[in-house]
C-alpha positions in Angstrom: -17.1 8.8 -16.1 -16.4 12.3 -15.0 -15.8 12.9 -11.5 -14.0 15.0 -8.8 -10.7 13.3 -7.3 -12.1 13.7 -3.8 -11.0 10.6 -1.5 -14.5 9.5 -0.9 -14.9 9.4 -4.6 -11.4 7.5 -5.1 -12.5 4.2 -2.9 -15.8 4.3 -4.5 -13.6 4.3 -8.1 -11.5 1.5 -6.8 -14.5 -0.4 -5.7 -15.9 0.1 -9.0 -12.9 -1.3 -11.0 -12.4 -4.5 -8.6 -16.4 -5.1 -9.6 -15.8 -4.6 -13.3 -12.6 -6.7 -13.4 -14.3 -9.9 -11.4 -17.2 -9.3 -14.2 -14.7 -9.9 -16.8 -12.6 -12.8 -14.7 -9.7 -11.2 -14.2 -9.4 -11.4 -10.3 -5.8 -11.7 -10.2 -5.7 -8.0 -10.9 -7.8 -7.0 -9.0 -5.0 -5.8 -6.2 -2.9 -4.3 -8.8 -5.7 -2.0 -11.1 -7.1 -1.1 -7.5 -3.4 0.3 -6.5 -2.8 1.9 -9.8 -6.2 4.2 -10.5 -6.0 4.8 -6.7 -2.6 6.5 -7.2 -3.6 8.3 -10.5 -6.6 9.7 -8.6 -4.8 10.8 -5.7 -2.6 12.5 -8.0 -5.1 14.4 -9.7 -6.3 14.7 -6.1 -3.0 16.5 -4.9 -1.8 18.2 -7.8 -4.1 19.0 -10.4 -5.2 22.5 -11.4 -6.9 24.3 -12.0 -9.5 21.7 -11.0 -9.9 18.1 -9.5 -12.0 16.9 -12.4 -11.1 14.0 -14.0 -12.5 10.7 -15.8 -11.2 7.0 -15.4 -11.8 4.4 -18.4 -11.0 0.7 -18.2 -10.4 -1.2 -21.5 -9.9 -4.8 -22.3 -8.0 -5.6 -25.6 -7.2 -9.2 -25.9 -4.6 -10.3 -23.3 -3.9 -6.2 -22.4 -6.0 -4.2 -19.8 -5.5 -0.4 -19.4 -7.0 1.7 -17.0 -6.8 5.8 -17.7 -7.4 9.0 -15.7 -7.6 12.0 -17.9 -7.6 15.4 -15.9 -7.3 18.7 -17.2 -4.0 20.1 -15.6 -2.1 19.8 -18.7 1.6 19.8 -16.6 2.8 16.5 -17.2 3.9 13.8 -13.9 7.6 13.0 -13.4 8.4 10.0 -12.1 10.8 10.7 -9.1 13.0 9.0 -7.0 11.2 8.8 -3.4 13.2 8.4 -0.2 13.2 5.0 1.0 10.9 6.6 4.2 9.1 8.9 2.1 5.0 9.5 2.7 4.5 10.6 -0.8 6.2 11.1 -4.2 5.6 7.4 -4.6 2.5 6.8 -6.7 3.8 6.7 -10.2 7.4 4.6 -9.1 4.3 2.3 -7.4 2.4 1.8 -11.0 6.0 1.3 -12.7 6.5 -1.4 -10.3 2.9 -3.3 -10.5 2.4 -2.6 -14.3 3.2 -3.8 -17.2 3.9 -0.7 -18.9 2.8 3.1 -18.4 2.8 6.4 -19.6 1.0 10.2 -20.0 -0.6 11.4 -23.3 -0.9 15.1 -23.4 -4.2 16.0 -24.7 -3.3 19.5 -25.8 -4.4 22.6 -23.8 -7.2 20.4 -21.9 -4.7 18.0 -19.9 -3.3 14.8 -20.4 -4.1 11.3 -19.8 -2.0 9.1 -17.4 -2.4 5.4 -18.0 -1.0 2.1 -17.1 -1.5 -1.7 -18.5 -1.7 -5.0 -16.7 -1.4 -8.3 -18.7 -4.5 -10.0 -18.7 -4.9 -14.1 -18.7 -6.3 -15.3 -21.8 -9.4 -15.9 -22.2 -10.3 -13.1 -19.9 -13.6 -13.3 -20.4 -16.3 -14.2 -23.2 -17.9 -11.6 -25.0 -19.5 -10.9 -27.9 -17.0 -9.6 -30.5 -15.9 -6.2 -30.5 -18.7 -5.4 -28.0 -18.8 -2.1 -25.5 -19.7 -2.5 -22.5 -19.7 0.6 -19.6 -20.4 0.9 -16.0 -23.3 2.8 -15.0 -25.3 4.1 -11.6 -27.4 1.1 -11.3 -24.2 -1.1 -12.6 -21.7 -1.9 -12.1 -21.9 -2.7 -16.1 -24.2 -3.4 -19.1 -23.8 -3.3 -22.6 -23.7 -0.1 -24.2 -24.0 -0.9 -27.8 -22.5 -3.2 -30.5 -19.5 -2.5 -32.6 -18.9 -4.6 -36.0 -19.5 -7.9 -36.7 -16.2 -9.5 -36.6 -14.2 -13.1 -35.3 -13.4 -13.7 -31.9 -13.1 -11.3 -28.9 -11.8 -8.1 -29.9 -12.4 -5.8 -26.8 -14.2 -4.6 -24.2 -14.2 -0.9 -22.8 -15.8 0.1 -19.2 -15.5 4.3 -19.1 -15.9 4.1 -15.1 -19.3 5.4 -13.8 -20.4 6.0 -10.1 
């Protein structure tokens, strides 16, 4: 979903992602995801140019879930070492700390993509294999459309809509 990093918009992200993630079974994560796209979108928030547009997709693969903000500021975070008493500076050192692993993909001359992943108990959740499912406005998910047939869960994707 495409939509402005404004701080009304971020809690109604956040809200969003704790819905899509109890959907799916994952409630222990709920805390950390919630953290994590809050700080990417206040970072977009506070230091993206030239606008604050951005998207946010959630994808389940296996045992792995990831959760990307893409914006179109194509200067790339640092992570930085934050006074112990700091007010900000903190939010990637915060997803370091909660996630499994993280990083930015730059996405040319139209921005990059921040992203972080959270292990994920197995069996998340039961769904028909390799389906897609996305949020939408009268969400907070549906199926969008099947992939392949296939064996077993493969994955789920949830592009975040509001």
């Amino acid at each position: 979903m495409e939509l402005q990093a404004l701080p009304s918009r971020i809690g109604q992200v956040r809200r969003i992602v704790s819905a899509q993630l109890r959907y799916w079974h994952l409630d222990p994560l709920i805390d950390q995801a919630a953290l994590g796209v809050t700080e990417l979108l206040t970072n977009v928030h506070r230091h993206a140019e030239p606008d604050k547009m951005c998207s946010v997709a959630i994808e389940l693969l296996l045992d792995r879930l990831t959760i990307s903000v893409h914006d179109h500021d194509p200067t790339l975070p640092a992570l930085r070492d934050a006074e112990p008493l700091a007010t900000n500076g903190r939010g990637l050192a915060l997803i370091a700390a909660v996630s499994e692993s993280w990083g930015v993909r730059p996405v040319g001359e139209s921005g990059k993509t921040v992203w972080f992943t959270l292990a994920a108990p197995s069996p998340a959740v039961s769904l028909p294999p390799y389906a897609l499912y996305e949020t939408t406005a009268g969400g907070p998910y549906r199926e969008a459309r099947p992939q392949h047939a296939g064996h077993g869960r493969a994955a789920a994707r949830s592009p975040v809509a509001g």
